[in-house]
C-alpha positions in Angstrom: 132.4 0.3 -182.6 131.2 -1.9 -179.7 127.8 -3.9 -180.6 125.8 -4.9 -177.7 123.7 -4.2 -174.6 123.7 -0.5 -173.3 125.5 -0.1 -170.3 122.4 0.2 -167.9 120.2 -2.3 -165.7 116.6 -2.1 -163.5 116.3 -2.2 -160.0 112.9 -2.1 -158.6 112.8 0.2 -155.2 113.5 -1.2 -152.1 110.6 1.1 -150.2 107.6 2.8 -151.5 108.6 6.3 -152.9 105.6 8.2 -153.6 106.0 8.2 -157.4 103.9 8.6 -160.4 104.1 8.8 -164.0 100.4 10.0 -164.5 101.2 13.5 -162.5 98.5 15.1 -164.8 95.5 13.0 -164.0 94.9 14.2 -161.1 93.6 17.2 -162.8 90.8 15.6 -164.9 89.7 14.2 -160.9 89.6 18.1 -159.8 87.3 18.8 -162.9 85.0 15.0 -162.4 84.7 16.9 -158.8 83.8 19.9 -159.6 81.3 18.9 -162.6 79.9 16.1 -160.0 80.3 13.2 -161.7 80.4 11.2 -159.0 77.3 12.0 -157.5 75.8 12.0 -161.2 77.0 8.4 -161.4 75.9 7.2 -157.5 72.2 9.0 -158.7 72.1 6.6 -161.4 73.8 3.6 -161.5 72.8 2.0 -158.4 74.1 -1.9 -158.5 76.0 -0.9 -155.7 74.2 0.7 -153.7 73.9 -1.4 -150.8 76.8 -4.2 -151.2 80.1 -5.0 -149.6 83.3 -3.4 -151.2 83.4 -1.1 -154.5 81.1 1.3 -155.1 79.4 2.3 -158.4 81.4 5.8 -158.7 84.8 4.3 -157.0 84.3 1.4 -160.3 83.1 3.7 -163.4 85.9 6.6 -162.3 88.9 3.9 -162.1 87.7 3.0 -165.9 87.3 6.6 -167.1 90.8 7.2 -166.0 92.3 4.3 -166.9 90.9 5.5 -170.3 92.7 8.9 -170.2 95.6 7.3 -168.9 96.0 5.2 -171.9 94.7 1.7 -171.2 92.7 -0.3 -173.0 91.5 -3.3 -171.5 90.5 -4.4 -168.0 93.8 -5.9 -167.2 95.4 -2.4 -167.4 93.8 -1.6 -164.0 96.8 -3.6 -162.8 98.9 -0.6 -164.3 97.3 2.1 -162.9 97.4 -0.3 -159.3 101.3 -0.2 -159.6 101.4 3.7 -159.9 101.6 4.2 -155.8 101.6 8.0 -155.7 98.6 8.4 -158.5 96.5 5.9 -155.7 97.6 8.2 -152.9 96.0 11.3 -154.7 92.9 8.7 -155.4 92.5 7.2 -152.3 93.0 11.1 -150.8 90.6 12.0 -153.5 87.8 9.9 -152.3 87.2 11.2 -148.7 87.5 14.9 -149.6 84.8 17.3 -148.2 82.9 14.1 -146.8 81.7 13.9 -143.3 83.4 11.8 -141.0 80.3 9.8 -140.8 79.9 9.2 -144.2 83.6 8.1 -144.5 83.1 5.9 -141.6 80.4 4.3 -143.8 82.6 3.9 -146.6 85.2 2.0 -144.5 82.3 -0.5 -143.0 82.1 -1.4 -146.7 84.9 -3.4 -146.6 84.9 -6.7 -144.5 88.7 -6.6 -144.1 91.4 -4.4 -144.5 91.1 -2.2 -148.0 94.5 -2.7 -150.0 94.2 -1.5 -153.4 93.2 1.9 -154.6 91.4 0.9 -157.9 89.6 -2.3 -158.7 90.7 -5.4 -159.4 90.2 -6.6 -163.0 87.9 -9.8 -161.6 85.7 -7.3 -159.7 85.5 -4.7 -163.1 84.4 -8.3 -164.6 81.6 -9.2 -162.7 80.5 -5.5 -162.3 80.2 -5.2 -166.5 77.9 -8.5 -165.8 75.3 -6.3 -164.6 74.6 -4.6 -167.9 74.2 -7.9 -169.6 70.5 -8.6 -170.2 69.2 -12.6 -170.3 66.3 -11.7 -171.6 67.1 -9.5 -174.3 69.4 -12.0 -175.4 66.4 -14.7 -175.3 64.4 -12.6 -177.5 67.3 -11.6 -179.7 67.2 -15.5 -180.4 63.5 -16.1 -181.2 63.3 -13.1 -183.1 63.2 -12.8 -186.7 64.3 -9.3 -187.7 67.3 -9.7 -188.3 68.3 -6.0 -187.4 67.4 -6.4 -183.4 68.6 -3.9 -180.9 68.5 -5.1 -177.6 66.9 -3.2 -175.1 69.0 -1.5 -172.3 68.2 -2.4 -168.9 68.1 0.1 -166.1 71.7 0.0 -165.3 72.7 0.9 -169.2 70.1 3.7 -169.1 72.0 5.2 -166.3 75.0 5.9 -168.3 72.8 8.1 -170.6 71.4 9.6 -167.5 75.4 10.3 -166.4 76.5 12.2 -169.7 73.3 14.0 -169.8 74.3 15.7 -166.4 77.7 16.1 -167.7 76.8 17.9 -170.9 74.1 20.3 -168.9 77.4 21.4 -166.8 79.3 21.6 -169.7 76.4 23.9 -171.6 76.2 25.8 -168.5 79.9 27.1 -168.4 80.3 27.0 -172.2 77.0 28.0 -173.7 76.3 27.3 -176.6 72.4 28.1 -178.1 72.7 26.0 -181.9 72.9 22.5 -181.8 74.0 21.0 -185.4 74.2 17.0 -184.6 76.1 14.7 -186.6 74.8 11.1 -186.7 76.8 8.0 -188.0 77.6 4.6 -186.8 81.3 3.2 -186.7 82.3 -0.5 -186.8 84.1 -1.4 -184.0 85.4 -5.2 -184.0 86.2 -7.8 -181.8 87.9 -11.0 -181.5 84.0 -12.2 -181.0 82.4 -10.1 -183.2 81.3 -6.8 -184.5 79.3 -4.1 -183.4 77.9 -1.0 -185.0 77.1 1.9 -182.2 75.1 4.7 -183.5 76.8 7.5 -182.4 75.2 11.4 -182.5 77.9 14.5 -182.0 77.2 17.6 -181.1 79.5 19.8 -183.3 79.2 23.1 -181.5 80.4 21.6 -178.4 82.3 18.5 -180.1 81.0 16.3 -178.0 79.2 12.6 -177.8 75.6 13.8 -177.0 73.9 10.5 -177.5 75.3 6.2 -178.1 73.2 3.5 -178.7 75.4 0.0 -178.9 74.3 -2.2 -182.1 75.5 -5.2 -183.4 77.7 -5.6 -186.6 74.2 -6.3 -188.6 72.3 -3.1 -188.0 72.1 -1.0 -190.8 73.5 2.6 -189.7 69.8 4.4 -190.8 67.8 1.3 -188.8 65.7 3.6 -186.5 66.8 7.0 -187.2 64.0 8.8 -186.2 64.0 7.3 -182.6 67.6 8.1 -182.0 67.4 11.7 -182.9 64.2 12.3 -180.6 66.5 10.3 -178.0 69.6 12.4 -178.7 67.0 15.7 -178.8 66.0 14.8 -175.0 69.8 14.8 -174.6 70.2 18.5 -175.0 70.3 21.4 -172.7 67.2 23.0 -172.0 68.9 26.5 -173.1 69.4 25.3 -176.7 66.8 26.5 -179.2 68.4 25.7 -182.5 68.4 22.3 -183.8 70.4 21.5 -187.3 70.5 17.6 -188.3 73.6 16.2 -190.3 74.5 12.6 -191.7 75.1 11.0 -194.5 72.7 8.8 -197.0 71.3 7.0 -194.1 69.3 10.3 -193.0 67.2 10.5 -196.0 64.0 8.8 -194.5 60.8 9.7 -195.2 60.0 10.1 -191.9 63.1 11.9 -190.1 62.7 14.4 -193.1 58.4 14.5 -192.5 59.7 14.9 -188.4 62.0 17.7 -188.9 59.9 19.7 -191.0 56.9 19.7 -188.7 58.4 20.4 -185.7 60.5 22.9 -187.4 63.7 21.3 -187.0 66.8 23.1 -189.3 67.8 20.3 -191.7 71.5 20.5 -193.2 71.4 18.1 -196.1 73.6 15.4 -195.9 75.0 15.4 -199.1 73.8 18.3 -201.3 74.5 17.1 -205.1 76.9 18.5 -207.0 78.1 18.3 -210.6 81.2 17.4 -211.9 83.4 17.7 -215.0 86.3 19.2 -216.7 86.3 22.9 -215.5 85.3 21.4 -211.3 88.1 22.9 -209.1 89.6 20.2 -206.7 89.3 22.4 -203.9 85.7 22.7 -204.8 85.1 19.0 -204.8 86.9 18.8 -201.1 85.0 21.4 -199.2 81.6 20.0 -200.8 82.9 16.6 -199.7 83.7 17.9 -195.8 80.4 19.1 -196.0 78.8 15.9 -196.6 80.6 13.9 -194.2 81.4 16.3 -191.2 83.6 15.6 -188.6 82.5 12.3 -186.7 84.5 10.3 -188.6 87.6 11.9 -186.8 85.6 11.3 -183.2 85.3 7.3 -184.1 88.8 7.7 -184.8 89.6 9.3 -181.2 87.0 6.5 -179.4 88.6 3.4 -181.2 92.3 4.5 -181.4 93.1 7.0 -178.7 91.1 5.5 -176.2 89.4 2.0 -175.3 86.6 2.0 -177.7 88.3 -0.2 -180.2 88.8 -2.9 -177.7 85.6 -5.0 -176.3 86.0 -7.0 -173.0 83.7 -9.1 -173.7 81.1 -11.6 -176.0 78.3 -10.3 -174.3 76.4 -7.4 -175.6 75.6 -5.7 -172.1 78.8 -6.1 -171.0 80.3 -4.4 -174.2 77.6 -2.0 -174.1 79.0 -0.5 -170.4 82.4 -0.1 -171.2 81.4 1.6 -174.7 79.4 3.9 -172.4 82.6 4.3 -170.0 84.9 5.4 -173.1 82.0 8.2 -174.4 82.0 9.6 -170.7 85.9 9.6 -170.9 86.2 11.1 -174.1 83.5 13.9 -173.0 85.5 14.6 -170.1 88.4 15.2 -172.1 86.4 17.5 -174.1 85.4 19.4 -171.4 89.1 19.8 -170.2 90.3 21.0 -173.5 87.3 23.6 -173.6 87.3 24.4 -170.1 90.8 24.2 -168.5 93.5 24.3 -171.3 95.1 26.8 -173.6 93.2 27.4 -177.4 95.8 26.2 -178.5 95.1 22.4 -177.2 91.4 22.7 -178.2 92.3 20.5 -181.2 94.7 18.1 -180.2 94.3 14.2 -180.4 94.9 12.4 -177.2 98.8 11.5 -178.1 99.9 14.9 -177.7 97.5 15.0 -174.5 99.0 12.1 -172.7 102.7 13.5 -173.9 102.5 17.3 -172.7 99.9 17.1 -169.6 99.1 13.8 -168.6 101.7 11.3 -168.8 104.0 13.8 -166.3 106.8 12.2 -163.7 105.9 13.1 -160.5 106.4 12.6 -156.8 104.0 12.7 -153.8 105.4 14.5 -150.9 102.8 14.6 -147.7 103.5 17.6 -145.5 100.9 19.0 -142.7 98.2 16.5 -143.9 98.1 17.8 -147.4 100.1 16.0 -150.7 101.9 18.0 -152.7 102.6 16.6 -156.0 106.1 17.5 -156.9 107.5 18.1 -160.5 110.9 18.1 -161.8 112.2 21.6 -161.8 111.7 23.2 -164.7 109.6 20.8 -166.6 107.4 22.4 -169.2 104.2 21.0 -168.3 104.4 22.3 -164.8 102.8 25.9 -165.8 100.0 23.7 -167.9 99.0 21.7 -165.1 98.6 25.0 -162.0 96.7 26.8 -165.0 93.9 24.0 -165.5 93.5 23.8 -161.8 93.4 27.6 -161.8 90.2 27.8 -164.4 88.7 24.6 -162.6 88.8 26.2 -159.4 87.2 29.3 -160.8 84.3 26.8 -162.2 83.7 25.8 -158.7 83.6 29.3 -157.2 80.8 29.9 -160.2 79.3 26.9 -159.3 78.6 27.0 -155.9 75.9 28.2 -154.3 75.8 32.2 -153.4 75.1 32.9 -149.0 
């Protein structure tokens, strides 16, 4: 038997060819569309409002995809750059249903000639800057609690703002009237140091309702009450059932006081139970899922499937943004899973996601001013993919205004 190199070599293309190997990604862009989240995020994130080049949406979209598609850090970008027929659908993407006027505004934002389709890793750099707060950082410094949260500036708030939007649009579709929220904080660690967020899930809708970014040093209970009024504001107006669930951390005397007097349904987070010779094991396992819930396996998803287990950054703002970025990627997977795919996906981890509708070869054919992304024949995932743009479109026909 022969040892030795496989009898095959890479050539790059000589011309451009209109390929992709993210042919499914285009499909979570139909449902950002049709949910608006791009106006959401141009409504409230405004540190580009009125510069030269990228704009706010154009900058936050490019990093919720790159999360979907599987990056992890800001140097990715140059990945998703190199894909040329995902950028044509982008770039394509960007103008659609605008006025020529307002796409003649967009190209005056650019001094010279645009050439990429996402932004460079440099301009994702100084755009995180934004979120990073001197002055919190100052006070930080002189203060001697030792568990200090810095405050969020206006642009941080904005992200809150965004998934708020997302989740009313998600509630709207999907209702759902009983809210049973899951609080716990995960450690996520950096080559600079660790941080703690405080995370709350809403288990009907397995989603992230509420984040607040911590450092390492904050116990997981510092504050309670004040994240579960925030996380409360989060929530639809149409929900009218409120259950509370977390672990040791929740029993304060005044979260417990709070939802009591405002009539709040309290799940206990860890009802006792007794042990000895004659406990069944499956007994001990179910009271055990009932103690901890399910938001373990969400801090799994945020750290391992998608970017939340890799910080850009020593600053806390900074860190704090693209946290934000990964909690409106993961929702937005969510809401494709409950929205757009089969039951069958409802509970599958982003692996199988990326393998069997996102990670897709494709090729980008342009024919009477309209792309047409083109599948091998045959290919399995080409039924999955006209389905989800099937039950997106009907979203948007719901959606829109009657007249």
């Amino acid at each position: 038997m022969t040892h030795g190199m496989l009898p095959f070599k890479y050539e790059e293309e000589k011309t451009q060819t209109g390929m992709t190997a993210l042919a499914g990604l285009p499909v979570y862009m139909d449902l950002a569309n049709v949910i608006g989240l791009s106006k959401s995020i141009k409504k409230h994130l405004k540190i580009r409002e009125n510069s030269q080049g990228w704009t706010d949406s154009q900058i936050v979209l490019s990093l919720v995809l790159l999360n979907l598609a599987g990056g992890d850090c800001v140097d990715d970008l140059k990945v998703l750059e190199a894909d040329e027929g995902f950028c044509q659908i982008l770039r394509k993407s960007e103008t659609h249903g605008l006025s020529r006027k307002v796409c003649r505004a967009l190209e005056r934002r650019w001094r010279k000639e645009r050439k990429r389709s996402v932004p460079s890793p440099s301009a994702v750099f100084r755009y995180l800057s934004e979120f990073y707060d001197v002055e919190q950082e100052d006070a930080r410094n002189k203060s001697e609690i030792k568990a200090f949260i810095p405050a969020a500036n206006e642009h941080l708030k904005g992200f809150g703002k965004i998934n708020k939007d997302m989740i009313a649009s998600l509630n709207t579709v999907s209702v759902e009237t009983t809210a049973t929220l899951d609080m716990d904080a995960t450690l996520a660690q950096t080559g600079f140091k660790a941080y703690q967020p405080f995370n709350t899930w809403w288990f009907e809708q397995g989603i992230i309702l509420h984040t607040e970014f911590r450092d390492g040093n904050v116990p997981a209970g510092y504050e309670q009450l004040r994240v579960f009024q925030e996380a409360l504001d989060c929530l639809p107006s149409n929900v009218d059932k409120v259950k509370l669930q977390s672990d040791t951390a929740a029993y304060q005397h005044d979260l417990l006081r709070y939802c009591e007097k405002d009539d709040k349904q309290l799940k206990l987070p860890f009802p006792t139970m007794e042990i000895d010779e004659e406990t069944n094991g499956e007994d001990i396992i179910h009271w055990l899922h009932e103690r901890c819930g399910k938001s373990e396996e969400v801090h799994a998803v945020m750290k391992d499937d998608l970017a939340g287990g890799k910080l850009p950054s020593s600053d806390f703002g900074t860190n704090a943004a693209w946290w934000w970025i990964m909690i409106i990627a993961l929702n937005l997977n969510v809401m494709m899973k409950n929205l757009a795919l089969a039951s069958s996906m409802k509970t599958k981890r982003m692996k199988a996601i990326r393998f069997s509708f996102i990670n897709i070869p494709g090729r980008i054919i342009k024919r009477s001013r309209t792309l047409f992304l083109r599948l091998s024949k045959g290919h399995p995932s080409y039924n999955l993919l006209v389905e989800a743009r099937r039950k997106i479109a009907m979203l948007f026909a719901a959606r829109a205004p009657s007249g």
